[in-house]
C-alpha positions as a Markdown table, in Angstrom:
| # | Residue | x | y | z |
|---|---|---|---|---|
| 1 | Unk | -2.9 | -9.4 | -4.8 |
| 2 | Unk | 0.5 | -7.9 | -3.7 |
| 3 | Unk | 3.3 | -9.2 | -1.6 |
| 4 | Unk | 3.4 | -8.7 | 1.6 |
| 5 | Unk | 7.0 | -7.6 | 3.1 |
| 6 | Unk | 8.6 | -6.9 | 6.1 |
| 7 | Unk | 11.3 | -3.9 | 5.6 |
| 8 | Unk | 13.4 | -2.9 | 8.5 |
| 9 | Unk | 16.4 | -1.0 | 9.1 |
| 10 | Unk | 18.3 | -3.8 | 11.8 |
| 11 | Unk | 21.7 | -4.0 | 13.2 |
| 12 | Unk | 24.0 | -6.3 | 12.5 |
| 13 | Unk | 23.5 | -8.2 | 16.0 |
| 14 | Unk | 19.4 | -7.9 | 15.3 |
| 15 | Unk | 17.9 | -4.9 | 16.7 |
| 16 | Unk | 15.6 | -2.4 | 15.4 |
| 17 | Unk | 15.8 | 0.1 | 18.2 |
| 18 | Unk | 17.6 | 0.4 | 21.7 |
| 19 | Unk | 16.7 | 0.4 | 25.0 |
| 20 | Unk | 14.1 | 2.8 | 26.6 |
| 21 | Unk | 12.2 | 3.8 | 23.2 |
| 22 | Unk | 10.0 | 6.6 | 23.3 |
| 23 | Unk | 8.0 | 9.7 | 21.5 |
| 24 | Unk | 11.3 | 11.7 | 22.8 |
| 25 | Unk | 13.5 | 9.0 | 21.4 |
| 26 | Unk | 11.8 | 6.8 | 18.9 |
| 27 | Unk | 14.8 | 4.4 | 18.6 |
| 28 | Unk | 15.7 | 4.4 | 21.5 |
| 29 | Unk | 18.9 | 4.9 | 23.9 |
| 30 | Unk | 21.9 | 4.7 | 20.8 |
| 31 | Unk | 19.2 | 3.4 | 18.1 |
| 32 | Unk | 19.7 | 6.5 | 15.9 |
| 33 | Unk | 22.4 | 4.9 | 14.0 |
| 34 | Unk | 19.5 | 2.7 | 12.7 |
| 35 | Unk | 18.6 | 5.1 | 10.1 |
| 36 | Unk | 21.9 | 6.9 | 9.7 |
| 37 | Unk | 21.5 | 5.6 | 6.1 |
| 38 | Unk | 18.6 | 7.7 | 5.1 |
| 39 | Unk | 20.8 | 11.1 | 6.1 |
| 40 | Unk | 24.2 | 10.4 | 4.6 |
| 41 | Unk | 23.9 | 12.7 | 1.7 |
| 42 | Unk | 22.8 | 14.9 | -0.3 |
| 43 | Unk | 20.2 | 13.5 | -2.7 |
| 44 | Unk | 16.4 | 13.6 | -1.6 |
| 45 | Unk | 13.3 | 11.4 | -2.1 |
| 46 | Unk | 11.0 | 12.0 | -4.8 |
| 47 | Unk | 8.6 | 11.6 | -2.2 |
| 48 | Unk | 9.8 | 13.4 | 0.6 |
| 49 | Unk | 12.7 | 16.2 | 0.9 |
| 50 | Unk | 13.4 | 14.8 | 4.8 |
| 51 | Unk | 15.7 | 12.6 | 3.6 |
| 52 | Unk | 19.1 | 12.9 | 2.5 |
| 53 | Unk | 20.4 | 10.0 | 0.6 |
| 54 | Unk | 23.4 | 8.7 | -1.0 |
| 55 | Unk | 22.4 | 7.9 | -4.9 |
| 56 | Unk | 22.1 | 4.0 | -3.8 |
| 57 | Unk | 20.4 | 4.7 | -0.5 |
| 58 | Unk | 17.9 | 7.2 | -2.7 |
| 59 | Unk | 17.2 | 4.3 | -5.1 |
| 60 | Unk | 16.5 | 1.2 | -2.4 |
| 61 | Unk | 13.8 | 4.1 | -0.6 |
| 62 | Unk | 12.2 | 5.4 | -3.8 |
| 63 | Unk | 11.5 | 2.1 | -4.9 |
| 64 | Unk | 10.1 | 0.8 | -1.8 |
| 65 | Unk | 7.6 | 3.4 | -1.0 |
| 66 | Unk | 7.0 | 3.5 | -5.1 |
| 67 | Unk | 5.8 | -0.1 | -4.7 |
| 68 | Unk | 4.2 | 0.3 | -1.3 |
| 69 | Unk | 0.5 | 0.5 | -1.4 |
| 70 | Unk | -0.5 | 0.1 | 2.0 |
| 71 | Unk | 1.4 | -0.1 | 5.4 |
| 72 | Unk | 1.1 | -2.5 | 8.7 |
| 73 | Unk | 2.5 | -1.9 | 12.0 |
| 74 | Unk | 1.6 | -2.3 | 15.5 |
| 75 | Unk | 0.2 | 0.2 | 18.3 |
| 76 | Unk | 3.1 | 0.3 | 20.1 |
| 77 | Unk | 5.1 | 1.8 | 17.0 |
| 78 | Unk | 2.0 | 3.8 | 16.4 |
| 79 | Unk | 2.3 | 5.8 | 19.3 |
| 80 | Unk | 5.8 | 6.0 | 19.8 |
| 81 | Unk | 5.8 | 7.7 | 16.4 |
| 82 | Unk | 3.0 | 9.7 | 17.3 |
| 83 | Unk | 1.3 | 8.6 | 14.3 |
| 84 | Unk | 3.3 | 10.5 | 12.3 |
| 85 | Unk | 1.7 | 13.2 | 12.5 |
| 86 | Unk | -1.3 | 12.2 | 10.4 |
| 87 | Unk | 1.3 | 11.4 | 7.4 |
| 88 | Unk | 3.9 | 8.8 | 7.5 |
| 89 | Unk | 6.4 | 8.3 | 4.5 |
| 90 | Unk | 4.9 | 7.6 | 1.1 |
| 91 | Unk | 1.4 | 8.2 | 2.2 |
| 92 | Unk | 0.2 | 4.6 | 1.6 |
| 93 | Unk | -3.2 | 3.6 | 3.8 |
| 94 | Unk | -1.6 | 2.4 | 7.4 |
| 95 | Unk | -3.1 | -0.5 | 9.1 |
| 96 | Unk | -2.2 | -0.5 | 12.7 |
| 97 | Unk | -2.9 | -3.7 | 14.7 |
| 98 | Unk | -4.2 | -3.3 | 18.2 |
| 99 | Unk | -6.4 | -4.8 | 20.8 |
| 100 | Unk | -7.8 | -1.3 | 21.8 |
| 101 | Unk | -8.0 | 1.6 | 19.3 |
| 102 | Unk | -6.9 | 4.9 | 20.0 |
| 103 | Unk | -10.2 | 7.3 | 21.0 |
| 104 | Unk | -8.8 | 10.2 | 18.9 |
| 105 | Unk | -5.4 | 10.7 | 17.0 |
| 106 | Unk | -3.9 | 13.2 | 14.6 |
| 107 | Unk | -5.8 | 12.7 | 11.3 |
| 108 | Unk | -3.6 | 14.3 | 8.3 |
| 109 | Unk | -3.3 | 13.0 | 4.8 |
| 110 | Unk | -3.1 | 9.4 | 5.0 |
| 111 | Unk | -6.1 | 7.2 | 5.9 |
| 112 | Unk | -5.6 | 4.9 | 9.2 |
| 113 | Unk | -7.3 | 1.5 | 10.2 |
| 114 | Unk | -7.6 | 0.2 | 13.5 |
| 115 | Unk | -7.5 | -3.8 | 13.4 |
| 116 | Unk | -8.4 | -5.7 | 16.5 |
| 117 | Unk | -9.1 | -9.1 | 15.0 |
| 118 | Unk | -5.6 | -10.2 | 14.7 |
| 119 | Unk | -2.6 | -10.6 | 12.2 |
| 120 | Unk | -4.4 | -12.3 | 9.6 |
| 121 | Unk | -7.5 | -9.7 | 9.5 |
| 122 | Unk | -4.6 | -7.2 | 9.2 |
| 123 | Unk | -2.8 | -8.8 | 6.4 |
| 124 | Unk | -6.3 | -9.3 | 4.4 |
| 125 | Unk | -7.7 | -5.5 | 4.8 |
| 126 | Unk | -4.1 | -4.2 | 4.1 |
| 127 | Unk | -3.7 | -6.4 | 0.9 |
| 128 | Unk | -7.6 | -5.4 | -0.2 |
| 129 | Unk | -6.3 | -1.6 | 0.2 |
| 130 | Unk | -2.8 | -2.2 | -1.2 |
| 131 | Unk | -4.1 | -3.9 | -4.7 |
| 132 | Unk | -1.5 | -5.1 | -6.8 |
| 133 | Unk | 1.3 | -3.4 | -4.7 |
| 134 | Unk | 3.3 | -4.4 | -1.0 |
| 135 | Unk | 1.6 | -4.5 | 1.7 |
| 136 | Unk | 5.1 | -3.1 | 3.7 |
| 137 | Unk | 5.0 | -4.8 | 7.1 |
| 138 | Unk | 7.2 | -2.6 | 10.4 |
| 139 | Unk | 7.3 | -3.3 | 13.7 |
| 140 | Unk | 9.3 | -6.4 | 15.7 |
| 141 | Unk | 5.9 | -7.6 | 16.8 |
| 142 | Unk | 4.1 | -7.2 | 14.0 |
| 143 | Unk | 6.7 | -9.0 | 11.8 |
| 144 | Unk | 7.0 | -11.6 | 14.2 |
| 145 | Unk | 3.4 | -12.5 | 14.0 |
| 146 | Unk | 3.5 | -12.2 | 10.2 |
| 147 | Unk | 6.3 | -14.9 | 9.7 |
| 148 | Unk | 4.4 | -17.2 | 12.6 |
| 149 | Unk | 1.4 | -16.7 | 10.5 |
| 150 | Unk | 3.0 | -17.8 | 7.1 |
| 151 | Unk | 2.4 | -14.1 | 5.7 |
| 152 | Unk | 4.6 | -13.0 | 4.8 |
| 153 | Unk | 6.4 | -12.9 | 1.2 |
| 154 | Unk | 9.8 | -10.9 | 1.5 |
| 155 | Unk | 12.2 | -9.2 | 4.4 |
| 156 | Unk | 13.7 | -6.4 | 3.5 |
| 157 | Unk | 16.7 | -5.8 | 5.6 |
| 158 | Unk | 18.8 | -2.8 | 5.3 |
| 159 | Unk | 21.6 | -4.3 | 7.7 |
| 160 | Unk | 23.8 | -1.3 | 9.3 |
| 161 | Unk | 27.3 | -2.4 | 10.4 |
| 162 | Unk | 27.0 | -1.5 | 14.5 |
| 163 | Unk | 26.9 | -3.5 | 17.2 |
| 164 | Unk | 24.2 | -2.0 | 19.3 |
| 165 | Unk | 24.4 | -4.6 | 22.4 |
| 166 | Unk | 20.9 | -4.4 | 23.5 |
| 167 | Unk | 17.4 | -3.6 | 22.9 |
| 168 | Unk | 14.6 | -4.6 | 20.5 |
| 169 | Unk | 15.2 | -7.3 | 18.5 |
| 170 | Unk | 13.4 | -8.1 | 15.3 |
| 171 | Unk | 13.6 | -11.5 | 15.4 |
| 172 | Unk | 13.3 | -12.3 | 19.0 |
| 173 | Unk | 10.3 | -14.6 | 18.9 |
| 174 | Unk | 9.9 | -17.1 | 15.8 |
| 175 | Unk | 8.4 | -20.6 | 16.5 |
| 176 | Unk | 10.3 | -22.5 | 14.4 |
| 177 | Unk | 13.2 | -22.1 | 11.5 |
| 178 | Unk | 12.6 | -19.9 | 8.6 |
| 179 | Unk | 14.2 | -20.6 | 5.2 |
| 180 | Unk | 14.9 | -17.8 | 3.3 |
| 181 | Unk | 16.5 | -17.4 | -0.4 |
| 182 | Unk | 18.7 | -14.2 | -1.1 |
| 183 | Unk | 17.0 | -11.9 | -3.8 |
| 184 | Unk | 19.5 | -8.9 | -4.2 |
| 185 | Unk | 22.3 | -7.2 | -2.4 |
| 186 | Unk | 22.7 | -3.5 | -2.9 |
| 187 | Unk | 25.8 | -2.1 | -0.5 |
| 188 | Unk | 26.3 | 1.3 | 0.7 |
| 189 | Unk | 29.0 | 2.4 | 2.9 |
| 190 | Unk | 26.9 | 2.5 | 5.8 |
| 191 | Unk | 24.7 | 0.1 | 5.1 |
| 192 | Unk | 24.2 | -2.8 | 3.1 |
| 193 | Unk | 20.4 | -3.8 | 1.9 |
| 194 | Unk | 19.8 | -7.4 | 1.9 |
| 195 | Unk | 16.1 | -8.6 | 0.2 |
| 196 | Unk | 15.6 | -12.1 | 0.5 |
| 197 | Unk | 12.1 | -14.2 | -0.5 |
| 198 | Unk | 10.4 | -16.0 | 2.1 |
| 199 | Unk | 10.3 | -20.0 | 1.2 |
């Protein structure tokens, strides 16, 4: 079966969104910046023309959501996304971990699973739907519980050089030191993509 990895944008004093996110502000209060990296050019996707990407940028997205075969995030990114509408980037089955499913949701193109049996339930239906491809872990939760859990394989990190001060860290809650071997370092000016291999 595939890898399963965690792939966040983060800045560089650990957060993955600022204060007060919401469905009017999924990043919260300053957290925009997060993702400035997938709309400083002019290159698109091949898998979506949303995005405007400098050549490098282009290349670290295309190759994640090429190897992406099924997604895993929690409820409360669920619905602060709004479910993407039904479609979220790359199109990859989404497994969305939960303690109460939703009772009705925007259905589009991409098929959605409702886990309420915990992290490692998750991992195994998402890895059964993903094959031989990632399993591509988002959320600061649902990461958390996946590196507790000894599940997962890779971190992704596309590091972007702001301080944001406060909000929602991705690494808040670990029970105990992670080692971690650097893989790869692609730089950008905006950003700088670090992918490292769980030990």
């Amino acid at each position: 079966m595939g890898k399963v990895v965690i792939d966040m944008s983060m800045s560089l004093d650990g957060f993955i969104a600022g204060l007060h996110d919401s469905q009017e502000q999924p990043l919260g209060e300053n957290g925009a910046v997060l993702h400035s990296w997938l709309f400083n050019g002019d290159m698109v996707s091949k898998h979506s023309t949303f995005f405007k990407l400098t050549s490098e940028n282009r290349d670290v997205l295309d190759c994640s959501l090429d190897s992406e075969g099924a997604g895993l995030t929690g409820r409360r990114t669920f619905d602060i996304v709004g479910g993407w509408g039904g479609s979220p980037p790359g199109g990859s089955p989404m497994f969305i971990l939960t303690h109460y499913p939703p009772e009705d949701f925007m259905e589009g193109d991409t098929p959605f699973t409702f886990v309420t049996d915990g992290i490692e339930s998750a991992i195994k239906q998402a890895k059964a739907a993903a094959g031989n491809k990632v399993v591509g872990v988002s959320g600061a939760s649902t990461a958390q519980q996946c590196l507790a859990a000894g599940l997962a394989d890779e971190i992704h990190i596309h590091l972007i050089p702001v301080l944001l001060g406060k909000g929602i860290r991705l690494f808040e809650s670990l029970p105990e030191q992670i080692q971690l071997e650097l893989m790869r370092i692609v730089t950008d000016m905006d950003v700088t993509h670090l992918f490292y291999h769980v030990k």
